[in-house]
C-alpha positions as CSV (number, residue, x, y, z in Angstrom):
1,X,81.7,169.1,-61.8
2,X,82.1,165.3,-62.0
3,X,85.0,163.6,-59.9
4,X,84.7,160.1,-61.1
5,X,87.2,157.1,-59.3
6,X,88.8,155.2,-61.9
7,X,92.5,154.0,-62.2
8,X,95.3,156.5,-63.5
9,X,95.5,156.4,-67.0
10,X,98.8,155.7,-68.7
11,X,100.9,158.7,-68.2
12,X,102.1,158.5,-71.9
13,X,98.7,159.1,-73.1
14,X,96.0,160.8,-70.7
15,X,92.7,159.7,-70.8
16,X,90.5,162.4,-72.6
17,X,88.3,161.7,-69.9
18,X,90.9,162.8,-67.2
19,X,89.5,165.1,-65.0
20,X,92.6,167.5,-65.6
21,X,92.0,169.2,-69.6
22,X,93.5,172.0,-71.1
23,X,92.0,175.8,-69.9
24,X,90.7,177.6,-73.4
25,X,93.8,179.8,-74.0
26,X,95.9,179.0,-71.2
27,X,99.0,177.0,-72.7
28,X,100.5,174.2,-71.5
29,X,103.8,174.0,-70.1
30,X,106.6,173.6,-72.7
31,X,103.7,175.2,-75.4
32,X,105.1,178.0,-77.6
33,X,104.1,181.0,-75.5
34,X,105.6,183.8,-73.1
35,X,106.6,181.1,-70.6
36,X,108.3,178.9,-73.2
37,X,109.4,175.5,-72.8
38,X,112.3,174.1,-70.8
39,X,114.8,174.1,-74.0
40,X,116.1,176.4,-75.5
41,X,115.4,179.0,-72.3
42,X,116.9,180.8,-69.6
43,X,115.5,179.1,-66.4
44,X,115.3,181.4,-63.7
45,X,117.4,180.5,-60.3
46,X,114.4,181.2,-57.6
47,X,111.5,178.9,-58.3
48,X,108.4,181.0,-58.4
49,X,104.8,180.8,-59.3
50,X,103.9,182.2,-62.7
51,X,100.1,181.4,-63.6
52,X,97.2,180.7,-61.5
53,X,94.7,178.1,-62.7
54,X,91.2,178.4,-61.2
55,X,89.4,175.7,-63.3
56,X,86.6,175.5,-61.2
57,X,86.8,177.5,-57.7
58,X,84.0,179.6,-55.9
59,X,82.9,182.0,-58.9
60,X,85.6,181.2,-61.3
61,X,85.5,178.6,-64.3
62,X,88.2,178.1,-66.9
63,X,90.4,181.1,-65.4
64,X,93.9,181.5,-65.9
65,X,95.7,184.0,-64.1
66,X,99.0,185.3,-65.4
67,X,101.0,186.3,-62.4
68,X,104.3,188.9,-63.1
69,X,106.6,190.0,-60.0
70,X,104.4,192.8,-59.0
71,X,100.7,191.9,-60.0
72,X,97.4,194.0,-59.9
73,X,94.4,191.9,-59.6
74,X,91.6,194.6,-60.6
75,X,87.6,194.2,-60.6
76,X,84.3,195.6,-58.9
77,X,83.9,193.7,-55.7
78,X,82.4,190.1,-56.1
79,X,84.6,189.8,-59.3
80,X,86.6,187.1,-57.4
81,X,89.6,188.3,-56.5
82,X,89.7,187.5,-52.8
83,X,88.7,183.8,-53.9
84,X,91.5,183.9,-56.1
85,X,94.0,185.0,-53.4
86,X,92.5,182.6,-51.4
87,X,93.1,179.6,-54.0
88,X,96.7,181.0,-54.1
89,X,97.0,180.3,-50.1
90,X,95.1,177.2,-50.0
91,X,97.8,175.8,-52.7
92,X,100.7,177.0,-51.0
93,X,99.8,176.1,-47.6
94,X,99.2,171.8,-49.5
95,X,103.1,172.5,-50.5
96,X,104.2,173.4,-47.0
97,X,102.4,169.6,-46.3
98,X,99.6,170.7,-44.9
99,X,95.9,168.4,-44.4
100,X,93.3,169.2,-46.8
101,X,91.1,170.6,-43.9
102,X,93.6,173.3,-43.0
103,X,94.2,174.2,-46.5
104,X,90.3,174.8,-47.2
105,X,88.3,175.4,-43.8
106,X,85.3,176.1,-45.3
107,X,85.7,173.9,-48.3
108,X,81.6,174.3,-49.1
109,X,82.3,177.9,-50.3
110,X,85.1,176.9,-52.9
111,X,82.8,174.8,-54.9
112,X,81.3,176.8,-58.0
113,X,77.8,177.9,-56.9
114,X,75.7,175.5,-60.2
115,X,78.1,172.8,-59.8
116,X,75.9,169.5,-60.1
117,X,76.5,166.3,-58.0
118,X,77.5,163.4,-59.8
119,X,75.8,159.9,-59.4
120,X,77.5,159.1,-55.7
121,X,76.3,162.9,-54.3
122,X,80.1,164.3,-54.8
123,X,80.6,168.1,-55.6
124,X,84.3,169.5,-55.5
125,X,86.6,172.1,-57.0
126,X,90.0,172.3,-59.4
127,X,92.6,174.7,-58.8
128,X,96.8,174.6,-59.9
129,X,99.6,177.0,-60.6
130,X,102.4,177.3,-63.1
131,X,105.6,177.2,-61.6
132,X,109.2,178.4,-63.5
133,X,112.8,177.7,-62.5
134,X,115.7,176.0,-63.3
135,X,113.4,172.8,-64.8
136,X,111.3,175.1,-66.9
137,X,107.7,175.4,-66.6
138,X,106.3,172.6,-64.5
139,X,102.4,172.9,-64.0
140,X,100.4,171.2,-61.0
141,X,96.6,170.4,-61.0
142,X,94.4,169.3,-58.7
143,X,90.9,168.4,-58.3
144,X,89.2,168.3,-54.8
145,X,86.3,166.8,-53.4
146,X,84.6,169.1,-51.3
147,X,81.2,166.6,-50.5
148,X,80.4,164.6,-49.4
149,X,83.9,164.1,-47.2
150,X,86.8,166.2,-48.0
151,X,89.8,164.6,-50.1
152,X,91.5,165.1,-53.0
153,X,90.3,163.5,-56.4
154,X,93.2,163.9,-58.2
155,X,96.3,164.7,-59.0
156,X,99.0,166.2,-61.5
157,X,102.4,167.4,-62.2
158,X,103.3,167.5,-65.7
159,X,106.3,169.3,-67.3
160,X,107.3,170.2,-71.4
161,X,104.9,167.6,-72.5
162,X,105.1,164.9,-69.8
163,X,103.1,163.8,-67.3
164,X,105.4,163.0,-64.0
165,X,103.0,162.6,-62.1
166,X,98.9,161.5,-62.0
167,X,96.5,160.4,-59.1
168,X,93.1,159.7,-58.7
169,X,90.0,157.9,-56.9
170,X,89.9,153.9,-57.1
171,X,88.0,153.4,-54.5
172,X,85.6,156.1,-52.7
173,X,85.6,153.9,-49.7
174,X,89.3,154.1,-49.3
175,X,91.0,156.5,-47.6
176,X,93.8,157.0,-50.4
177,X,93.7,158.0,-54.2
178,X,95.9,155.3,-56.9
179,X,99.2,156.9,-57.9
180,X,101.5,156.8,-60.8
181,X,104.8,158.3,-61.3
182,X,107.2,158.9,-64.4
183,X,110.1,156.4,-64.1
184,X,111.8,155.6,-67.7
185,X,113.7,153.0,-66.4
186,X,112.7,149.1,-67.3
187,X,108.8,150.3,-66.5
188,X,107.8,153.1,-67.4
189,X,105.9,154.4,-64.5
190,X,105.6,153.4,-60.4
191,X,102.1,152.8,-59.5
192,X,101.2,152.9,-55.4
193,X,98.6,154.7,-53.0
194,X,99.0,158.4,-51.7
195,X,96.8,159.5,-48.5
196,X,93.6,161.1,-49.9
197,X,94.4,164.5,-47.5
198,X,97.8,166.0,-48.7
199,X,99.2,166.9,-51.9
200,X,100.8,163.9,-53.3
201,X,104.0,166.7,-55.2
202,X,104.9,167.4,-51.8
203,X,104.7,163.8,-50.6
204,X,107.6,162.1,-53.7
205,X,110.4,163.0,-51.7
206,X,109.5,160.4,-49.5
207,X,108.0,157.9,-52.3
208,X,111.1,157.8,-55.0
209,X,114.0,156.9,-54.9
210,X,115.5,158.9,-57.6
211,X,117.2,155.9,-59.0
212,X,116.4,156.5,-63.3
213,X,117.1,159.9,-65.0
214,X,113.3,159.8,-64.9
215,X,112.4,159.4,-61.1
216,X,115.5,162.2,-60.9
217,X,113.4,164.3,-63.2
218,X,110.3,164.2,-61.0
219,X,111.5,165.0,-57.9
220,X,113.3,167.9,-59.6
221,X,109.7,169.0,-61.0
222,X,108.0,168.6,-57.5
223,X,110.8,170.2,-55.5
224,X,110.8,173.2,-57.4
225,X,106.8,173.5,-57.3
226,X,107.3,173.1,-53.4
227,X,109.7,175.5,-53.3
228,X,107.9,177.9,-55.2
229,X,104.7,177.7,-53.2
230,X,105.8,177.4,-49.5
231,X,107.2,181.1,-49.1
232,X,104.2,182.6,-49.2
233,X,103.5,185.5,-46.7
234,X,99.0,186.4,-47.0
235,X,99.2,189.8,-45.8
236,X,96.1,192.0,-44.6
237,X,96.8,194.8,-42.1
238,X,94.8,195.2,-39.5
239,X,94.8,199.1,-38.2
240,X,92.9,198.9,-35.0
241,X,95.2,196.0,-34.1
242,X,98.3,197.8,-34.6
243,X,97.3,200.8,-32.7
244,X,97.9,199.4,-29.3
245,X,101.1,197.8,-27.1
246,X,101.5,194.2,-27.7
247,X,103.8,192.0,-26.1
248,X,107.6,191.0,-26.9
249,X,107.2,187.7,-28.8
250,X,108.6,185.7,-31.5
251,X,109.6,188.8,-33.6
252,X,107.8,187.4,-36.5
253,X,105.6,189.4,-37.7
254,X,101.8,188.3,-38.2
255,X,99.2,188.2,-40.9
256,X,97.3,190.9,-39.5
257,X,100.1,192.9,-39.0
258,X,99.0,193.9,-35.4
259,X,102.5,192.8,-33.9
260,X,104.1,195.6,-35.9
261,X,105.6,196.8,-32.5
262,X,106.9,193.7,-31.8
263,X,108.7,193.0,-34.9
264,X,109.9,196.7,-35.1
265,X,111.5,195.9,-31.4
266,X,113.4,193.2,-32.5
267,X,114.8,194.0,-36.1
268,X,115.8,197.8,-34.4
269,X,119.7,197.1,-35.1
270,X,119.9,194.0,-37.5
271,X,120.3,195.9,-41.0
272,X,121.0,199.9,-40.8
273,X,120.6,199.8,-44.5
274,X,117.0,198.2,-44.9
275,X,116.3,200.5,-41.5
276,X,116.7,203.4,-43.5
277,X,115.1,202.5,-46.6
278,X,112.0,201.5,-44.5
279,X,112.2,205.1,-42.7
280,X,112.4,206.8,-46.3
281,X,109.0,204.8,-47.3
282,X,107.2,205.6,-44.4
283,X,108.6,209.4,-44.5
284,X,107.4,209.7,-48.2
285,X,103.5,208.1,-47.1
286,X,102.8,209.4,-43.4
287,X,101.8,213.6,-42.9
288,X,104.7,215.5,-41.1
289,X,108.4,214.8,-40.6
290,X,109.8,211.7,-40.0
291,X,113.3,210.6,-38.8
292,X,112.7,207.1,-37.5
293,X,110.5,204.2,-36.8
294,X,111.0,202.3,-33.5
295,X,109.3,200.8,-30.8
296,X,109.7,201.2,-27.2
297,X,108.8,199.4,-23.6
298,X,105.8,200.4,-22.0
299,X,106.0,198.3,-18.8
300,X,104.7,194.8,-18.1
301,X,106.5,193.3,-20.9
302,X,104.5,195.0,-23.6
303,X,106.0,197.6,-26.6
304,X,104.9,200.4,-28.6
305,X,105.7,201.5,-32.0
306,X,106.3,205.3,-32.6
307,X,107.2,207.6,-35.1
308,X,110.5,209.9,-34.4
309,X,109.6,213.8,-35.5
310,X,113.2,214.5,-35.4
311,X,112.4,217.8,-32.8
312,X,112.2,215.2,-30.0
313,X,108.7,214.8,-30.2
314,X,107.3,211.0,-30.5
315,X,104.0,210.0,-32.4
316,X,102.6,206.5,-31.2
317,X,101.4,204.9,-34.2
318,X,97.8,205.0,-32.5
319,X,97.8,208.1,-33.7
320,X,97.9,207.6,-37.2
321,X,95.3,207.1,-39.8
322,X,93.9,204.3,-41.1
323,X,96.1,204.6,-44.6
324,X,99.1,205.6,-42.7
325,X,98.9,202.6,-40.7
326,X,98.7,199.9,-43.6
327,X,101.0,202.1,-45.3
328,X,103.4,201.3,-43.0
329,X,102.8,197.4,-42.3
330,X,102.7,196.7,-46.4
331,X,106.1,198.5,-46.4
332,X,107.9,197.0,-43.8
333,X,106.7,193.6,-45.7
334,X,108.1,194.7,-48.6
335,X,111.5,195.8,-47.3
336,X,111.7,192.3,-44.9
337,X,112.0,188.7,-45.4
338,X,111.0,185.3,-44.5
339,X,112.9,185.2,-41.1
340,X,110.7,188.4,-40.0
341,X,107.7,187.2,-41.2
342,X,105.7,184.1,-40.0
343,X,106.3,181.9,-43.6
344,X,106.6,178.7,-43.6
345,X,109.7,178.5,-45.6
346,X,111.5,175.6,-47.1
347,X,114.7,175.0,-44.6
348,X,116.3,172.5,-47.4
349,X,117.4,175.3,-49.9
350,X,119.3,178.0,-49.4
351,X,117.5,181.7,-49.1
352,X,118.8,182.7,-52.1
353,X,117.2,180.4,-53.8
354,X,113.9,180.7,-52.7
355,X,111.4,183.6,-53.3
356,X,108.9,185.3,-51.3
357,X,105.4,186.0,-52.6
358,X,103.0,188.6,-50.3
359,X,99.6,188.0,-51.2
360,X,97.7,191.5,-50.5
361,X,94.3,191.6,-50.1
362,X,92.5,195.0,-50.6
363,X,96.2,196.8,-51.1
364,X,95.3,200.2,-51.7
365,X,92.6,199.6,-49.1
366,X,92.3,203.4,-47.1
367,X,94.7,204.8,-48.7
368,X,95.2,208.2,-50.7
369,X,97.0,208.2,-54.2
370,X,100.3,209.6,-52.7
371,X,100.6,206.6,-50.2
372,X,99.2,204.2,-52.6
373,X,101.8,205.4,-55.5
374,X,104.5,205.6,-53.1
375,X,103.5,202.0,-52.4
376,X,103.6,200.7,-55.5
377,X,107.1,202.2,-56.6
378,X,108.6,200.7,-53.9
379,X,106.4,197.4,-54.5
380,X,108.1,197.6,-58.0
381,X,111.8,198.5,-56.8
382,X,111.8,195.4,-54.7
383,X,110.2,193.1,-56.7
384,X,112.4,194.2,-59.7
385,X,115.1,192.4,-57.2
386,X,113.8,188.8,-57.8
387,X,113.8,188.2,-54.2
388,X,110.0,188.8,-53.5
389,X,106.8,189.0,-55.7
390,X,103.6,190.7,-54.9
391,X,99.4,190.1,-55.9
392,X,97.3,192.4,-55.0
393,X,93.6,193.0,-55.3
394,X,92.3,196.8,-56.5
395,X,89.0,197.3,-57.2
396,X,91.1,199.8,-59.8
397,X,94.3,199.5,-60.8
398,X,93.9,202.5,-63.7
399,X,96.6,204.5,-60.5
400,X,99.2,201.9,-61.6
401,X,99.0,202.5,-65.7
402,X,102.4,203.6,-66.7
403,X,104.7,201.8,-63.9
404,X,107.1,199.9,-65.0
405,X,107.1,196.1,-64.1
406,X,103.6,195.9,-63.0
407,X,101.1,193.0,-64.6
408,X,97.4,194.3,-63.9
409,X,95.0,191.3,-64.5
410,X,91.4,192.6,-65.1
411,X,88.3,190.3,-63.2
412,X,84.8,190.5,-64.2
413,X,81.8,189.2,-62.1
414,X,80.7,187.4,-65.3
């Protein structure tokens, strides 16, 4: 992959040289496909993430992924679905703000295995996403360089047919990449530098003004990609860590899952409705009669989660199996929100305007096909909602032919 430093092009007519070109058979926004343009549409209210564009990351190369509500990504192990999960967090974590280096911590695995240096000894990676909503498709790309220092190529943000926004390299010495935004006003772009760490969509806000119906229009375009990428909750229980007393805390639960207890302790009497929807799902995947799920104190500050019998006997959730155990985190995720889990929301819009994705890795991982069935009808009941969306990785998704609502995207190692 070649990440040459030049100045941005025009934004009215791209260089063909850009390092940002067209996927084979992945449309662009505003093209005449399922996603349609912005006219002539229904926008959706929530912004949320539709496609997935791995143009060159880890094992992937010209890969679009199509993302529904409730997606399946399915393939044999090294077939790159982690990777692509991992893209998917990477991008959403440069939305919330975030520095390249916590985006990509190891930013040496991301680059495709034969990538080639160019003349100056610099290998990267190019990832973006398609995001819907009320502006219509608006698609953001973004090419990394990943040696020999870490820092972002380029940049952009382009939306039915126009380019709002384009960065890239000027000066490899410098520390910042040579912007351009869509203005329409008596120029018709902005040119200035962006830091050469952070995603420069998340950055307009605090570079236009909003003054022309153009400058208006991009920070439209980049607040609904932000919005769209920060609630983004990367989910991978963690049954040994659940099996023991943690202590009382933020409430909020964790990646891992292995706060479960804690989180259980302090939602125990905000919403009687989702408390009992929560205790139907873990009754219809967990052996034996259930009639609650709760947490107690142990002493020392630290809790427990149980399982209520309904005969006054108590199971601590040590006692489960491995496939009860995620059974039960993946649910409570499902049936909770951003304020229970650790997300780094946008506080500028309203909830109800914002959806939550869960990023699963290994979902069915442990399970048997009652709990992972039961899992994925409720996956699809709540999804169905609008308020959350759900990837997860299968190594066979052939269990989830026939529900309704779910997308099953098939991975190859080729």
């Amino acid at each position: 992959m070649t990440l040459p430093h030049r100045s941005p092009p025009a934004l009215s007519s791209p260089s063909p040289a850009s390092l940002f070109s067209p996927l084979p058979g992945v449309p662009s926004p505003g093209a005449s496909s399922g996603e349609g343009g912005a006219r002539g549409r229904r926008c959706p209210d929530r912004p949320h993430i539709t496609e997935l564009l791995l143009s060159a990351f880890a094992g992937h190369r010209n890969t679009g992924l199509p993302l529904g509500p409730l997606t399946l990504l399915a393939g044999a192990s090294g077939s790159g679905k982690t990777s692509a999960l991992r893209a998917y967090e990477a991008l959403a974590r440069l939305g919330g703000g975030a520095e390249l280096g916590e985006a990509f911590p190891a930013p040496d695995a991301c680059v495709p295995e034969r990538a080639r240096a160019d003349a100056q000894g610099r290998r990267g990676f190019r990832i973006g996403c398609t995001a819907d909503g009320p502006e219509g498709p608006v698609r953001l790309e973004v090419a990394v360089q990943a040696e020999p220092t870490l820092r972002i190529a380029g940049e952009r943000l382009t939306a039915d047919g126009t380019v709002l926004l384009e960065s890239a390299l000027r000066d490899p010495r410098g520390r910042t990449v040579q912007a351009a935004w869509h203005t329409a006003g008596t120029a018709p772009v902005t040119r200035g530098p962006l830091p050469d760490d952070r995603l420069g969509t998340a950055l307009l806000p605090l570079r236009v003004a909003g003054r022309t119906p153009g400058e208006r229009r991009v920070l439209a375009a980049a607040e609904q990609m932000v919005v769209a990428l920060r609630s983004v909750f990367a989910c991978d229980p963690r049954p040994d860590g659940m099996r023991d007393a943690v202590p009382t805390g933020t409430g909020r639960l964790l990646g891992d899952c292995g706060n479960v207890a804690d989180v259980l302790w302090r939602t125990r009497t905000e919403c009687a409705i989702r408390y009992g929807l929560l205790v139907s799902a873990v009754r219809a995947g967990c052996a034996g009669p259930v009639t609650g799920l709760l947490a107690e104190p142990c002493g020392d500050g630290l809790v427990r989660a149980l399982l209520d019998r309904g005969d006054g006997t108590r199971t601590a959730l040590g006692r489960l199996g491995e496939g009860e155990l995620r059974y039960v985190a993946l649910a409570l995720v499902l049936l909770t929100g951003p304020g229970v889990l650790e997300v780094d929301a946008s506080g500028e819009v309203p909830a109800a305007l914002q959806t939550l994705t869960v990023l699963a890795d290994g979902l069915d991982r442990g399970m048997d096909p009652l709990q992972r069935a039961e899992l994925l009808r409720l996956a699809a009941r709540m999804c169905e909602r609008g308020h959350i969306r759900l990837v997860g990785a299968v190594s066979d998704a052939s269990w989830a032919a026939g529900v309704d609502g779910v997308t099953v995207v098939h991975l190859n190692r080729d």
